[in-house]
ZAMARGU-4260 file (C-alpha; in steps of 0.2 Angstrom, whole numbers, plus 5000, padded with zeros to 4 digits):
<rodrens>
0) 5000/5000/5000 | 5008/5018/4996 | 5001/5028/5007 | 5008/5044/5000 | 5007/5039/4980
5) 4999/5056/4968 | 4983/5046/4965 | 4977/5045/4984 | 4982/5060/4989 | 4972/5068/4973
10) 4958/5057/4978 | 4958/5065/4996 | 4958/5082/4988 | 4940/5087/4988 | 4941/5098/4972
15) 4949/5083/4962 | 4938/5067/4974 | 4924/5064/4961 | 4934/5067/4944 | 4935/5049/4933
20) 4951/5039/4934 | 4957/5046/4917 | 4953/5063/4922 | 4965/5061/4938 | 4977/5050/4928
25) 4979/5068/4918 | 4983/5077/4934 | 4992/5063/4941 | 5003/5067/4926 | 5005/5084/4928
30) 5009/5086/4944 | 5024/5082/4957 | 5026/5081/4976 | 5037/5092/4986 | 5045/5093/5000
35) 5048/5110/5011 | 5056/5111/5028 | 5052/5123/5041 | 5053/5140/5038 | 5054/5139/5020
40) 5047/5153/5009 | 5032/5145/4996 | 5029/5162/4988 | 5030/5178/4992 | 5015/5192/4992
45) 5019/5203/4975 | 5028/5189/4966 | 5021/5181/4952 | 5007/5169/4948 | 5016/5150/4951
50) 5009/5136/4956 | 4995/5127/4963 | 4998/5121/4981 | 4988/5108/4991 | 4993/5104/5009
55) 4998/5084/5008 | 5006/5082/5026 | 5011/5099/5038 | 5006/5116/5040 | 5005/5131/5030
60) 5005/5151/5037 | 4996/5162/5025 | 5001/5180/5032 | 5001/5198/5022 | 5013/5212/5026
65) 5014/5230/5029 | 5030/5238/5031 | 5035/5227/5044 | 5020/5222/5052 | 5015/5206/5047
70) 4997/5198/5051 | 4994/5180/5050 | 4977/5177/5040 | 4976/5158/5042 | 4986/5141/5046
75) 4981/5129/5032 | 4982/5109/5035 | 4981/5094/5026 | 4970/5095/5010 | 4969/5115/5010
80) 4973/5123/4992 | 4980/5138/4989 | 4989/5150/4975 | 4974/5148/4964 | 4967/5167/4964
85) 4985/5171/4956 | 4983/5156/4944 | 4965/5160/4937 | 4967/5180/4938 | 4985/5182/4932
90) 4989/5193/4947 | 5002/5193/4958 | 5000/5184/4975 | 4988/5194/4989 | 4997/5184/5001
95) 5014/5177/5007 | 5016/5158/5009 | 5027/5150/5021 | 5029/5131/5028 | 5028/5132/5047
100) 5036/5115/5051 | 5040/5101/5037 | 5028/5100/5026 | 5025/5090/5009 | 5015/5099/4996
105) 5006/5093/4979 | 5012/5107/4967 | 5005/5107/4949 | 5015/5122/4940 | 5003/5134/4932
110) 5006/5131/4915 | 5001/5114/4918 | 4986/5123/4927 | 4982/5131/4912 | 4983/5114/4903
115) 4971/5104/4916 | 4960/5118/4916 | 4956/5118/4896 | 4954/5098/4896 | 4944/5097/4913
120) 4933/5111/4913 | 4920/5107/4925 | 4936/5109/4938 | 4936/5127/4934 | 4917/5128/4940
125) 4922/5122/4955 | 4935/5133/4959 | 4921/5148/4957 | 4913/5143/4973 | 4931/5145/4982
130) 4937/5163/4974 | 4921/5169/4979 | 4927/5165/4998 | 4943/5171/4992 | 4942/5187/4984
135) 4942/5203/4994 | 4937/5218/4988 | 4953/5228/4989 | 4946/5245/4987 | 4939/5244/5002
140) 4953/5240/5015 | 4968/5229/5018 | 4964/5212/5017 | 4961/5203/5034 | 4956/5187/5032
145) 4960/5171/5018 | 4942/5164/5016 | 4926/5166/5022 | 4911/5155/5023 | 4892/5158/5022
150) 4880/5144/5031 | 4861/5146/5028 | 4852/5141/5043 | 4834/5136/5036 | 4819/5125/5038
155) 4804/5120/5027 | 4792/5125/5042 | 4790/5135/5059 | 4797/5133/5074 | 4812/5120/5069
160) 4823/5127/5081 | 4832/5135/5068 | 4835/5152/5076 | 4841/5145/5094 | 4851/5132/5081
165) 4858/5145/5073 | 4865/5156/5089 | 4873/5142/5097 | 4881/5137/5080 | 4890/5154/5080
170) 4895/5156/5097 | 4901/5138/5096 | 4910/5144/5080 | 4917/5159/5089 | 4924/5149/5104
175) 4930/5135/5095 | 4942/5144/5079 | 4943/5159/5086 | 4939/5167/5073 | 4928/5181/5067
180) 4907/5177/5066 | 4891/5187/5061 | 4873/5183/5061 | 4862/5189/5047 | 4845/5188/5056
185) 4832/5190/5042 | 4815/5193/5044 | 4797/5198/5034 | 4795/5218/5036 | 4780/5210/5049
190) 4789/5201/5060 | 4800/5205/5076 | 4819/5199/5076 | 4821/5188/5094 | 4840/5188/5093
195) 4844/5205/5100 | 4835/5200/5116 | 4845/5181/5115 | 4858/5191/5114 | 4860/5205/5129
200) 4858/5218/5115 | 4847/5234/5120 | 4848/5242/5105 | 4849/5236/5087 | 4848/5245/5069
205) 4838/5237/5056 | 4839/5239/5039 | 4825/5237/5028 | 4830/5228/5012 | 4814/5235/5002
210) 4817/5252/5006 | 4834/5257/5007 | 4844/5259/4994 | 4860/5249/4994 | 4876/5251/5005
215) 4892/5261/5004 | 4907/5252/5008 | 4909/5262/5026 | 4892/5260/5030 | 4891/5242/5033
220) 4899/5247/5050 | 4883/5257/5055 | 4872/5243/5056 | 4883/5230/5065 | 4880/5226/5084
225) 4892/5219/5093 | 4888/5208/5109 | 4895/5202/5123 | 4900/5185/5116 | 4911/5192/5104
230) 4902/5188/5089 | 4894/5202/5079 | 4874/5203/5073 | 4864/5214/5058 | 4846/5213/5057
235) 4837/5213/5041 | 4819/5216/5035 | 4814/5210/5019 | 4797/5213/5006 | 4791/5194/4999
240) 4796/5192/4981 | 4804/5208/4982 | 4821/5204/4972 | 4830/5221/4972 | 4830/5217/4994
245) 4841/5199/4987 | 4852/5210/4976 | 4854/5222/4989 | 4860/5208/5001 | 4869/5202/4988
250) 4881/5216/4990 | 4881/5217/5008 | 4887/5200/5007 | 4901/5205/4997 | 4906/5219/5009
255) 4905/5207/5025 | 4916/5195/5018 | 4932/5204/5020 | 4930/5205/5040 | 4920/5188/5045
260) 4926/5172/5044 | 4907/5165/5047 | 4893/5172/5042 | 4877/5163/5049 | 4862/5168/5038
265) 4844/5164/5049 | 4833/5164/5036 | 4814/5163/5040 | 4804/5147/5035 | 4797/5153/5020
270) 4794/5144/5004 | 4798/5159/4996 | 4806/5162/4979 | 4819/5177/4987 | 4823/5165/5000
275) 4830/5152/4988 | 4837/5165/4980 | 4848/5171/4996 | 4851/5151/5001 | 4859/5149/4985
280) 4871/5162/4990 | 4878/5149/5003 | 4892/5138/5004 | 4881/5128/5014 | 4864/5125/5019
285) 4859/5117/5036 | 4841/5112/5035 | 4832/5108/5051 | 4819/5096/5054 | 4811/5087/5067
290) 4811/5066/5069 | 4791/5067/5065 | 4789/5057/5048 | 4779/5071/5041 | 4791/5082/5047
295) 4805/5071/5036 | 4795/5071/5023 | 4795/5089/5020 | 4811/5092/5023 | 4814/5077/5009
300) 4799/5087/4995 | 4814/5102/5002 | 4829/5094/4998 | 4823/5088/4982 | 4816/5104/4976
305) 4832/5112/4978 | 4842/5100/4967 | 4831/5101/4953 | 4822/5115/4953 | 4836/5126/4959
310) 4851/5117/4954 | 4856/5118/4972 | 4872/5104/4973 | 4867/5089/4984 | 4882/5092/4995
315) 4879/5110/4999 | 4862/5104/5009 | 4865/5095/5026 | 4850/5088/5033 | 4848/5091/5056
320) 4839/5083/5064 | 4832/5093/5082 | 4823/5081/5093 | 4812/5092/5101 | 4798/5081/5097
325) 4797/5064/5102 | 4799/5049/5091 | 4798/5031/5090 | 4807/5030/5072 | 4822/5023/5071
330) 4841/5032/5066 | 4840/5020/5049 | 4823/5022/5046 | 4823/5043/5048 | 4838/5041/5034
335) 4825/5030/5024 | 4813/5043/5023 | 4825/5056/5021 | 4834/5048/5007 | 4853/5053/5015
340) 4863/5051/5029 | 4858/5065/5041 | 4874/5075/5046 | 4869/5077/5062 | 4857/5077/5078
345) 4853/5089/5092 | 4846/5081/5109 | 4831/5089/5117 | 4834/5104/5127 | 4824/5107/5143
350) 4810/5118/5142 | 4819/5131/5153 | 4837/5128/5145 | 4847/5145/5141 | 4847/5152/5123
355) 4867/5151/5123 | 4868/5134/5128 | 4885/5133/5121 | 4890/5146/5134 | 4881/5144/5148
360) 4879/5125/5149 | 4893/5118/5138 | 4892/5101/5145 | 4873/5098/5139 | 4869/5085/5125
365) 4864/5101/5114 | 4880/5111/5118 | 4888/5096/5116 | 4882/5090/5098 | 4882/5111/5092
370) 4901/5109/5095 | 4905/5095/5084 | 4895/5105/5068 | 4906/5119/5074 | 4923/5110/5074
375) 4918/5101/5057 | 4916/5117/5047 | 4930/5125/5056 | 4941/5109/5050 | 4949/5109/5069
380) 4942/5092/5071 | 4955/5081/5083 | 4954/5062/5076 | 4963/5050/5088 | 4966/5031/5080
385) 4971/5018/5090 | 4983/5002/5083 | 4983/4983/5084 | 4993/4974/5098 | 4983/4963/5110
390) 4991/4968/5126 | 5001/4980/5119 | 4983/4989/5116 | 4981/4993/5135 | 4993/5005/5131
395) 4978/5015/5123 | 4969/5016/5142 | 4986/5026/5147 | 4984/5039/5134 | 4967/5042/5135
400) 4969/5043/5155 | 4981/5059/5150 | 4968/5063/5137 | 4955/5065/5149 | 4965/5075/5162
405) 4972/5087/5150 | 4954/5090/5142 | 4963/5086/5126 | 4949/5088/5114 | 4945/5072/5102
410) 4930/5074/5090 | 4933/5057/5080 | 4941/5040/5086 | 4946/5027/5076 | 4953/5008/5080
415) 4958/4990/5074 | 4958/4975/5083 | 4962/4979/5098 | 4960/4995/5095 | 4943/4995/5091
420) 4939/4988/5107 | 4948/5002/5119 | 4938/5012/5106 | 4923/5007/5107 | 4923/5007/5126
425) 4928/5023/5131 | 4914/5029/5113 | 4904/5021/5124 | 4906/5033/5140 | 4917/5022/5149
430) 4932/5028/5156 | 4951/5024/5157 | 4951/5019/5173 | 4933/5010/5170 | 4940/5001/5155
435) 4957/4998/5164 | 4942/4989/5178 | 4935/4976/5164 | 4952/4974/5161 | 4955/4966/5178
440) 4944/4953/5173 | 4959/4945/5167 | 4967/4940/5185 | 4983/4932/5178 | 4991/4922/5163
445) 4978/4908/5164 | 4962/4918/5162 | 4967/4922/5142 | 4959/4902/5141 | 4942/4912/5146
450) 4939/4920/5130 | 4949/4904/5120 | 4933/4891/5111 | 4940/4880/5098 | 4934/4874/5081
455) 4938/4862/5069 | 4953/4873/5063 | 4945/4874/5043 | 4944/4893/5045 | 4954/4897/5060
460) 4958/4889/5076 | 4945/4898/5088 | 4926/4902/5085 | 4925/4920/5094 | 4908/4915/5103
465) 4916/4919/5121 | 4925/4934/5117 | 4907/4940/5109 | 4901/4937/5125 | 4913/4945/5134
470) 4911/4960/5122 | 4890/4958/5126 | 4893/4958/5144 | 4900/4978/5141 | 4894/4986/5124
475) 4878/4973/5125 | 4866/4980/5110 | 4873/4997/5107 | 4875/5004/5090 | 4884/5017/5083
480) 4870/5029/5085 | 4871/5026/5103 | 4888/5031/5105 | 4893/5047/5115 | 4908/5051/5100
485) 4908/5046/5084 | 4919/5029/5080 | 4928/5021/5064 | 4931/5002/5067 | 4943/4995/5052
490) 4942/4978/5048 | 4948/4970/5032 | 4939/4961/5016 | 4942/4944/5012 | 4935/4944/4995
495) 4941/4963/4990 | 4956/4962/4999 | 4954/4979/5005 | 4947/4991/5021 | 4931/4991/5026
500) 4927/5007/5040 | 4911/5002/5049 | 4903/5015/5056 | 4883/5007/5056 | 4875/4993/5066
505) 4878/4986/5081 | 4896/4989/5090 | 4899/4971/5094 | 4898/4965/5078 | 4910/4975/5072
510) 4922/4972/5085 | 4923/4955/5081 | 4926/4959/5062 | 4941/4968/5066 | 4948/4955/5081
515) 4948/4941/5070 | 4965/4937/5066 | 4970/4925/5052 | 4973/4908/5057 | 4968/4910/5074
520) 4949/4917/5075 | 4937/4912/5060 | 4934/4925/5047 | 4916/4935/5053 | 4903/4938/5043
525) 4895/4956/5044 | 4881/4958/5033 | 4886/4948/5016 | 4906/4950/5019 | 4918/4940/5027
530) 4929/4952/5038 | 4946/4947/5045 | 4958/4958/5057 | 4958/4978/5053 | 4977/4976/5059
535) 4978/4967/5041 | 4978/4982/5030 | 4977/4996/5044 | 4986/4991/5059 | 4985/5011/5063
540) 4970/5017/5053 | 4977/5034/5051 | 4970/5035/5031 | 4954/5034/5035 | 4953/5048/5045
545) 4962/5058/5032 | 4947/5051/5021 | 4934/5059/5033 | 4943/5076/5033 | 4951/5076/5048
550) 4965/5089/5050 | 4974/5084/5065 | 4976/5066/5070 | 4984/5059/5084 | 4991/5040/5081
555) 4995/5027/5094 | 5007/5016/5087 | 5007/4999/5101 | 5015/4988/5087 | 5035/4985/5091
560) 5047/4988/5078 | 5055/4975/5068 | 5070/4973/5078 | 5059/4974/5095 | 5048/4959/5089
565) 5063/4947/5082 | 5071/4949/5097 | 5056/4946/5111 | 5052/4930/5101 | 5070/4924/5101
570) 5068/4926/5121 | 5048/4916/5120 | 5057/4902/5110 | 5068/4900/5126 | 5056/4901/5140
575) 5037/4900/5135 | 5026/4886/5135 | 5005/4888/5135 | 4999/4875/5146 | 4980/4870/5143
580) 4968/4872/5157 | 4961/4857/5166 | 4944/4859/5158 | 4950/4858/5141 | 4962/4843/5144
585) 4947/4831/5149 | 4937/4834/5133 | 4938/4823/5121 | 4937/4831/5103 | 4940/4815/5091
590) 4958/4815/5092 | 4960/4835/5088 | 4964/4840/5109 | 4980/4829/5105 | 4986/4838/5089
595) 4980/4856/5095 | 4989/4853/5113 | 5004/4849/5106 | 5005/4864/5095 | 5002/4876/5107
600) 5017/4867/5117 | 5025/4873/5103 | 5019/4891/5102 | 5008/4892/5088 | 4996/4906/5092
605) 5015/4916/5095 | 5023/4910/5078 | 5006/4918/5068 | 5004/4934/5079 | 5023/4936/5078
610) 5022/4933/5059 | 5007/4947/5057 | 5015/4957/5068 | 5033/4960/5058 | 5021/4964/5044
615) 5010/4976/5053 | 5024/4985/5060 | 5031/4989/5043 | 5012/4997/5037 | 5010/5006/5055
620) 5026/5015/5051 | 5021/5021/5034 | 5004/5024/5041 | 5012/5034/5057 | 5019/5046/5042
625) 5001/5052/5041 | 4998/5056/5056 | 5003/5075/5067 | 5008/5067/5084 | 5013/5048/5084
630) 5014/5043/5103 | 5026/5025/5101 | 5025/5018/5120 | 5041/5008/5123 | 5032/4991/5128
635) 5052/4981/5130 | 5047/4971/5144 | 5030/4965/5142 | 5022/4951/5131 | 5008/4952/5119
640) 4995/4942/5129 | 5000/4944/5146 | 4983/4955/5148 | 4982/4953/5166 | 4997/4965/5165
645) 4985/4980/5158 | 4990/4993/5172 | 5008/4991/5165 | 5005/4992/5151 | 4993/5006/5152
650) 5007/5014/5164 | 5019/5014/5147 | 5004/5023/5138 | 5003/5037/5150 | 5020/5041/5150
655) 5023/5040/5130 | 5008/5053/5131 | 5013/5064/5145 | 5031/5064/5135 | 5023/5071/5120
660) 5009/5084/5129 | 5018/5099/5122 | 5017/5094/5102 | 4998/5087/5106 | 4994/5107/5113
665) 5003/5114/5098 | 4994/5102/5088 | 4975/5106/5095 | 4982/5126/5096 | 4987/5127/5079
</rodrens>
């Protein structure tokens, strides 16, 4: 697997990630990967037009400069572009460009630009959306920030929660980028705006869409209220079917986006030509619904209206579900309905809650789910993967002990095999020092035999039924749904010979996809595949983060290096033999108890994992290149499946992490 080839990392650029494979075979051709170390100078502001840049692995500063002040606009991370307004304009570059650690870029030089852009068109169609984020009007002032993004807050009927939706979305946006927010509250010319009051704000200018005439550059200023949460708000009024009042918005629009960041549009729930007008204005439109079929059901007539009536892209439209109405309908049968995924779900808030729950109750369900949206759109999203190991794995339960003392913020976890069940656990709510509790279940060497239940070794030498148990006995019937964080488990194909990231069903079932080892656990079926080990192709499923969009990730590499393993197995040889319990050595299994007895004298289950293992290691490296903070806890000492030794094991963990706290702030900081 080549984890860093031009064709996966085109794939994972979203402006290239539905082109056709001769489409990206083109670019593959025309582009290179380079490397620049820290401190080095990508372009300079004034120099000319020269490449395209995409951010493949490190950090980028985008900064501007006058005299000999300079002002950092933005800190780009993996899968960021940048140098394209230069490109497409012929201009020099707005902005100076320079690698803040060691960074490798994707670079396609301009006249190979030029080139891609005349045989893939469509690509330059694309691009439009992000100049239009881009471009500041420099007649105005100097420019203060790189991009800016507009998200329409919308719903297909009243009282949605749209508005409450809306305000904690950008207070949650404020506090978790630190970056610059409005709200547009817009309203008929009949109604009365409720967010001044939300807000703490006495007094508030309105401006009247359908009877002003349009704005001068320096009077956008007039009507902004500031508040006391450090985001800004501008009330609107508009006249139905009016479309001077969307023209006029148009330009206010325009004016807003050289100072803000974010701007939250709350748009009233009005089937109304104007207001489809104004949404497609967005970069993105959140559409609220509640769990109610009917309710679904409109927001799907809504959904499809806008694709084909209005040409609205499907991606721009994210579908919220607010579960301010009680529901018996299921997660899977609400997506039914809906025809897609929902991107995500707000909890029901208590009928005296606050307005600003993401200030004044930030550890409610509501506050809660408001600052995951928030840390998606503002791409500061923390994934944390855990590796394959067996014991090694409770090395996991000693990181995420620092992780939960350090309030270290994780928005997205991802495991294999072993990893997939400290995963899953602490998803689940529990604990380290819970997980490190059910972990004491193992009492000493003997106790592995708990979870061991042989088979007729066609498939593999154990059938998995008591470590399902075992994994019932914690998880029980829980799916992903239920989960308090959203989980990736990675297990691996049989058929496809490729990685499958579960993410639907039930969470024991897909744990034991991803804990069954070749030639030691049967292959499990999950649906209509045959799933072996995740360890197998992603001992350290750092790619399918990447995949997802995740900026930061931090890795936790268990597995021992080459040299580690070949020489703890030369010491086993010497002084290991597994000795079968008393239970299993009175059975009778037609002549098989012999043969299997005898090769575990031998050490069989230590020759395969030691074999798996050596392979692993050299995939967790490459895949460790892909990560921002890899946390390798030195495990010399300890054996694979001695997991009544957790604590010791967890102990390494803790230390490893505590070792690394600094890069793990500077990482969550950036």
């Amino acid at each position: 697997m080549e984890l860093l080839n031009k064709e996966l990392v085109l794939r994972e650029v979203p402006l290239f990630s539905s082109l056709s494979v001769r489409e990206i075979e083109l670019i593959r051709s025309r582009c290179e990967l380079v490397e620049y170390k820290k401190g080095a100078l990508i372009y300079e502001e004034g120099s000319s037009p020269s490449a395209f840049y995409c951010v493949v692995l490190g950090r980028v500063e985008i900064l501007t400069q006058a005299g000999s002040e300079k002002t950092t606009l933005e800190y780009l991370h993996r899968g960021r572009y940048f140098g394209i307004i230069s490109l497409l304009t012929n201009e020099p570059h707005s902005v100076t460009a320079l690698a803040i650690n060691d960074c490798l870029l994707l670079v396609i030089r301009k006249e190979d630009f030029d080139f891609i852009l005349k045989r893939i068109p469509r690509i330059a169609i694309d691009l439009s959306q992000t100049l239009s984020r881009r471009l500041k009007r420099k007649d105005i002032h100097q420019k203060s920030i790189f991009e800016s993004t507009i998200i329409s807050v919308f719903s297909s009927y009243s009282r949605a929660g749209k508005t409450i939706y809306a305000l904690n979305l950008a207070l949650s946006l404020k506090k978790e980028t630190r970056k610059s927010v409005v709200i547009l509250d817009m309203l008929p010319v009949d109604q009365a705006h409720s967010l001044p009051r939300r807000l703490g704000v006495a007094q508030v200018k309105t401006f009247d869409l359908s009877k002003a005439d349009s704005l001068r550059p320096g009077a956008i200023r007039e009507l902004v209220s500031s508040t006391a949460f450090g985001i800004d708000l501008i009330c609107f009024h508009y006249a139905f079917s009016d479309e001077s009042c969307v023209q006029k918005l148009v330009g206010i629009i325009s004016l807003l986006v050289n100072d803000y960041h974010y701007l939250i549009l709350d748009l009233p729930s009005i089937m109304d030509r104007c207001i489809f007008s104004i949404l497609n204005q967005s970069d993105m439109i959140h559409t609220l619904t509640s769990p109610d079929e009917v309710d679904l059901k409109r927001t799907r007539h809504l959904k499809e209206r806008l694709i084909e009536e209005f040409s609205f892209r499907e991606d721009k439209i994210k579908v919220i579900i607010n579960e301010y109405k009680f529901s018996k309908i299921s997660h899977e049968r609400q997506e039914n309905i809906l025809g897609r995924h929902v991107f995500a779900t707000l909890p029901r808030i208590d009928f005296e809650a606050s307005d600003c729950l993401v200030v004044d109750k930030p550890e409610c369900e509501y506050a809660k789910a408001v600052r995951r949206i928030a840390r998606q759109l503002g791409e500061c999203q923390v994934g944390l993967v855990l590796g394959v190991g067996v014991g090694y794995g409770f090395c996991h339960v000693g990181v995420l002990k620092v992780i939960e003392e350090e309030k270290i913020p994780i928005d997205v976890i991802a495991g294999s095999s072993i990893g997939s069940v400290i995963a899953s656990l602490w998803a689940a709510g529990y604990s380290s020092s819970q997980i490190l509790e059910i972990a004491k279940e193992f009492k000493g060497p003997q106790h592995i035999w708990g979870l061991i239940d042989f088979t007729f070794p066609a498939l593999g030498l154990l059938k998995g039924n008591k470590l399902h148990k075992f994994l019932k006995k914690h998880l029980g019937n829980k799916t992903f749904y239920d989960l308090k964080l959203p989980l990736k488990i990675i297990a691996s194909d049989v058929r496809m010979k490729e990685p499958r990231v579960i993410d639907r069903g039930l969470i024991v079932d897909a744990i034991m996809a991803s804990t069954a080892m070749p030639g030691i656990f049967a292959p499990f079926k999950f649906k209509d595949e045959m799933l072996f080990d995740g360890g197998i192709i992603n001992p350290l499923p750092t790619e399918p983060l990447i995949k997802m969009g995740i900026k930061k990730i931090i890795a936790v590499n268990v597995t021992p290096t080459r040299e580690d393993i070949l020489r703890q197995y030369t010491l086993l040889k010497e002084k290991i033999t597994v000795e079968l319990p008393e239970d299993l050595k009175k059975r009778n299994w037609f002549g098989v108890k012999q043969h299997v007895k005898e090769g575990f004298k031998t050490n069989i289950l230590d020759i395969i994992f030691s074999s798996v293992e050596i392979l692993q290691s050299e995939v967790a490296q490459k895949e460790a290149r892909l990560a921002d903070v890899v946390l390798h806890p030195d495990t010399s000492g300890l054996y694979w499946l001695e997991l009544h030794r957790a604590a010791e094991f967890a102990k390494r963990g803790e230390e490893e992490a505590r070792r690394n706290l600094d890069k793990i702030r500077q990482l969550i900081n950036e």
